[in-house]
N, C-alpha and C positions, 0 to 999 in steps of 0.2 A: 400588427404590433407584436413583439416581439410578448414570449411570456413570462421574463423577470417585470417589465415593463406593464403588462395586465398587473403581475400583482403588485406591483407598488400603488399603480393609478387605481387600483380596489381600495388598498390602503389608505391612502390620502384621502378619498373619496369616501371613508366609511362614517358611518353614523357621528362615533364617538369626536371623530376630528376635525371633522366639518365643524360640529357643535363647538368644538372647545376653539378652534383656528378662524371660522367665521362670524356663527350668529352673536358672539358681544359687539361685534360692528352694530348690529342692531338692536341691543341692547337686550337681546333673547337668550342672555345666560341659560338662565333656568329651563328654557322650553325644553319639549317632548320633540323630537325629530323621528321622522321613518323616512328612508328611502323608497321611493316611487321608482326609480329606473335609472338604470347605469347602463350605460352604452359604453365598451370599451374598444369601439371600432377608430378609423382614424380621425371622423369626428368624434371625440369624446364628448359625452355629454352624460348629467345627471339630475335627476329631479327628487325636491325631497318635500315634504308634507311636513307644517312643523305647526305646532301648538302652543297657545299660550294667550294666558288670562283671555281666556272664552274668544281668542281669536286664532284665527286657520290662516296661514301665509303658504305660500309657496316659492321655495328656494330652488335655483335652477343654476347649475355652471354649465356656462355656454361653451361650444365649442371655435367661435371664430375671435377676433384681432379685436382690439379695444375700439380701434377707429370703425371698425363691422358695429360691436357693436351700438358705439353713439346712434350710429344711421339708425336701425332697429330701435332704439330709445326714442331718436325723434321723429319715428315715425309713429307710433304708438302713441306722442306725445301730441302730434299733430291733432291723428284720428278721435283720441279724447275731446280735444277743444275743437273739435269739428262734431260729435253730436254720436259718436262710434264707442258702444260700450269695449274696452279694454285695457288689462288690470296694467297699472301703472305701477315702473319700478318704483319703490321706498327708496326713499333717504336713509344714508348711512347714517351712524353717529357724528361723522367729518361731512356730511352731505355731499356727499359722492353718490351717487347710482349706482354704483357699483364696490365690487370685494376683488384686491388682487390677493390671491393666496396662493405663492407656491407656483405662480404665475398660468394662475386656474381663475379664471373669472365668473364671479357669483351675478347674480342679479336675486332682488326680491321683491316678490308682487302677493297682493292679495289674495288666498285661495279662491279661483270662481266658483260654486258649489251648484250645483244644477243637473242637467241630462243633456247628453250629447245629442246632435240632429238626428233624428229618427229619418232615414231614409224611407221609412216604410209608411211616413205619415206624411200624405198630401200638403195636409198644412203648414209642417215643418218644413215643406220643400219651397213653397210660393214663399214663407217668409224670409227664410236664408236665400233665395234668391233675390227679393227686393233688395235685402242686406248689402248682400255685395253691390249691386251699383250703386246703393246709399254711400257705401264703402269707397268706392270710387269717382263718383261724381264728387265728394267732400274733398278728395286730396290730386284732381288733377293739376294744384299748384303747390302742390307739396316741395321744399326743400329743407334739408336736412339742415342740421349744428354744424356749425365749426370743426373741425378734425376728424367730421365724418369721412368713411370711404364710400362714394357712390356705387352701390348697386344697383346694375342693368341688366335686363333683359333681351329682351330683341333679337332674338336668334330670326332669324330667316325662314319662314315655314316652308315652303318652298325648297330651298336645301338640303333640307333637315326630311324632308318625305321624298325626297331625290334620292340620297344617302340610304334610308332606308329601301325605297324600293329597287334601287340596284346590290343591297345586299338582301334582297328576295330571289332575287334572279339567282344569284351566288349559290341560294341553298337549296334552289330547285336542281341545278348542276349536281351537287354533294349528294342529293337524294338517289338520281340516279344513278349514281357511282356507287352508294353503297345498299340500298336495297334493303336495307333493314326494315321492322317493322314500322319504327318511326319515319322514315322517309315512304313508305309505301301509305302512313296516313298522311303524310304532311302531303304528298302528291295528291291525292284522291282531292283534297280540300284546296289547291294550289288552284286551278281557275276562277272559282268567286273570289276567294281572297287577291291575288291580283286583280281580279278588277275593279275592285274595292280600293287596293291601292292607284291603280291609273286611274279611276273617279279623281283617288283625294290628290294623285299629282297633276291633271291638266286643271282642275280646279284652282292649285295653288297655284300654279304659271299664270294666273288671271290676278291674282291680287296685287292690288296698287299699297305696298308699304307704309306711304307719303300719308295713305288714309286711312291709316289704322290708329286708333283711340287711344292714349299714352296716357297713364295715371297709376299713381303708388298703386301695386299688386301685392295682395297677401303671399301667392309663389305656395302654399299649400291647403286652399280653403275648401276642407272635407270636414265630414262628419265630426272627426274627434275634437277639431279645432275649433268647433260651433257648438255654442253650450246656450240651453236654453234655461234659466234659474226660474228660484221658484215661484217669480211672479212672470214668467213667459218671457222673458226679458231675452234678448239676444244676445251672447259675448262673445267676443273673435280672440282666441288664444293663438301661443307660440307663430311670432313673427321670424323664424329662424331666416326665409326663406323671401321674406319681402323684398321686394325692389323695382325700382323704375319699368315698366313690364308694356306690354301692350295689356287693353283690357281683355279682348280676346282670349288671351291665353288663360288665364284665370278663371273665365268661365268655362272654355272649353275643358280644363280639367277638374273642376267643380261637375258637372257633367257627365264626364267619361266614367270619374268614380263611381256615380248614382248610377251610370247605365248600364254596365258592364255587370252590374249584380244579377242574384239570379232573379230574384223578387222584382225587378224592375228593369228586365232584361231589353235590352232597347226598347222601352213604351216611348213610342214618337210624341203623342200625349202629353208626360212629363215633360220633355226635351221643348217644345211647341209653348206648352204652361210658363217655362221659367224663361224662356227669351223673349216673353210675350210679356209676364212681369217685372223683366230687369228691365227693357225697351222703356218702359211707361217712366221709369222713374230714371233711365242713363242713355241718352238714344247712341241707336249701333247706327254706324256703316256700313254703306255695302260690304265694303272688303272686312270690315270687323265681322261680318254675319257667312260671307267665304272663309273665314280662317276658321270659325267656328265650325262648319259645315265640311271641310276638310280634314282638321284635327278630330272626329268622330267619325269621318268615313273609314282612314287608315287604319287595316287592322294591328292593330298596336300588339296587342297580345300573340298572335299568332306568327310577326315578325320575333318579336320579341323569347318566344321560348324554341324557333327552328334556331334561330341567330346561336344563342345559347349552347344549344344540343349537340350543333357542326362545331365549333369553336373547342367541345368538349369532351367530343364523342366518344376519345378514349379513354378518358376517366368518369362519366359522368356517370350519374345513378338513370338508365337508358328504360327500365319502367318505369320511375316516374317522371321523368320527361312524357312517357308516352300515355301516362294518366293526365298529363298536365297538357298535352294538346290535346288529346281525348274530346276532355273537358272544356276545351276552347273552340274546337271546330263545331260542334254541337250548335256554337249561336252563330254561326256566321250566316244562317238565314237570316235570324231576327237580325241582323244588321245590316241586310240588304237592303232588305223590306225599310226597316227603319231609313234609311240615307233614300232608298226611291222617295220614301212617303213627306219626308224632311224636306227634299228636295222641292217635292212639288209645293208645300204648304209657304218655303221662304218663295218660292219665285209669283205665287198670285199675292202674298201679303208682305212682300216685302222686294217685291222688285226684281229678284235675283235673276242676274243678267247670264246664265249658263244653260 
């Protein structure tokens, strides 16, 4: 975005005029507003905290199309009337759900007030994992409003770890060509990580698509977006991202987040715990429990910052790239071990035909 363009969208976006251009739709003349967060990238998006008579809302301009957002409206709206605590847009004064301003779309919901999912507390991990199949068993017949646009998921895993692992190969070639310090570490660590990735590709060449578990997906369900209030209570925030999804996928990046920490650096344990408690309450498939089991093996991160480094090599900041695989290759044990031990535990308890 261009930077006359930042600062108008600062502009527009600032405290005083949001106040004065939006909240009388909601009849929040008088409130106190603070902005929480401006993103002026080319999803714009902004979050603001606003006050008034002893009550906390939260005003948010989204960054997608009116018909995006309906779908996001009634999905939220489903999950409510299905038994899934999440804060439901207000009525305008026109009872609209929504503010067009300047052709900036508001939304307003009640502020959740709570603590984010503690990755580091057991407990909060078995219950946000029930969550989400609660979350998803509740809306495998979900359909949206009128003039919603359907969003879908369903990327091909398969493809998508094909893709990557032939731009592995790519930067195994580039390494040798350039000799650098970063290719002399990306090489040293290049055979587990390949076979890491050809685990997670002949595994995917086995999934049967046809059987995989289809149902409203949150599309971002981490930590920040799991709030636990102050009676333990569970709420699933910012739907930016939801869409007709496989279930798979949702857990497997629920997952990836917890595991990739360092605190919780692939414990097979964890991993074992929360498939073991979504199961009870949303049953997987086999191929749902290979997508899983695939999307965890791929070293994500390790494609992800060589990909980067060759693509950039001659502009990019070339120490910390090499602080940042450093610091990645370091667990590609614990994620050996992890995917060996994973492995063994789905194929006596769950069948796993590989």
């Amino acid at each position: 975005m261009p930077k006359e363009l930042h600062a108008t969208a600062a502009s527009l976006l600032s405290e005083s005029n949001v106040g004065k251009h939006v909240l009388p739709y909601y009849n929040l003349n008088e409130a106190s507003i603070e902005q929480i967060k401006l993103k002026n990238t080319e999803k714009q998006r902004a979050v603001y905290k606003i006050d008034y008579n002893n009550k906390t809302y939260c005003l948010k301009k989204v960054y997608y199309t009116e018909s995006e957002l309906l779908f996001v409206y009634s999905a939220m709206e489903w999950l409510y009337r299905n038994g899934i605590n999440v804060p439901r847009f207000l009525p305008t004064v026109n009872k609209s759900r929504f503010v067009n301003y300047n052709d900036m779309l508001f939304v307003l919901t009640p502020w959740v007030d709570g603590e984010k999912c503690n990755y580091d507390d057991i407990d909060n991990i078995v219950e946000t994992s029930k969550y989400l199949a609660k979350m998803h068993y509740s809306s495998k017949d979900f359909f949206p409003i009128p003039g919603s646009k359907i969003k879908k998921g369903y990327d091909d895993l398969y493809i998508s770890i094909n893709k990557h692992f032939q731009k592995l190969l790519i930067c195994s070639n580039s390494a040798y060509l350039y000799k650098d310090k970063f290719s002399k570490m990306f090489l040293d660590s290049f055979d587990k990580n390949i076979d890491l990735a050809k685990f997670a590709l002949e595994t995917a060449s086995t999934i049967n698509n046809d059987n995989l578990t289809s149902s409203l997906c949150h599309g971002d369900y981490v930590n920040k977006n799991i709030i636990f209030d102050k009676s333990k209570e569970i709420w699933i925030i910012d739907f930016d991202k939801c869409s007709y999804d496989y279930i798979a996928h949702d857990i497997s990046y629920y997952l990836r987040r917890l595991l990739k920490r360092d605190n919780t650096k692939w414990d097979v344990e964890i991993a074992i715990n929360c498939i073991k408690n979504y199961n009870e309450i949303n049953k997987l498939t086999i191929d749902d429990i290979k997508y899983i089991l695939v999307y965890l093996s791929f070293p994500q991160k390790y494609w992800r910052i060589s990909k980067d480094y060759y693509n950039n090599i001659k502009k990019c900041n070339k120490n910390s790239f090499c602080n940042l695989l450093e610091k990645t290759v370091k667990k590609t044990d614990y994620q050996l071990n992890f995917i060996s031990e994973l492995t063994d535990h789905l194929r006596k308890h769950y069948s796993l035909d590989i």
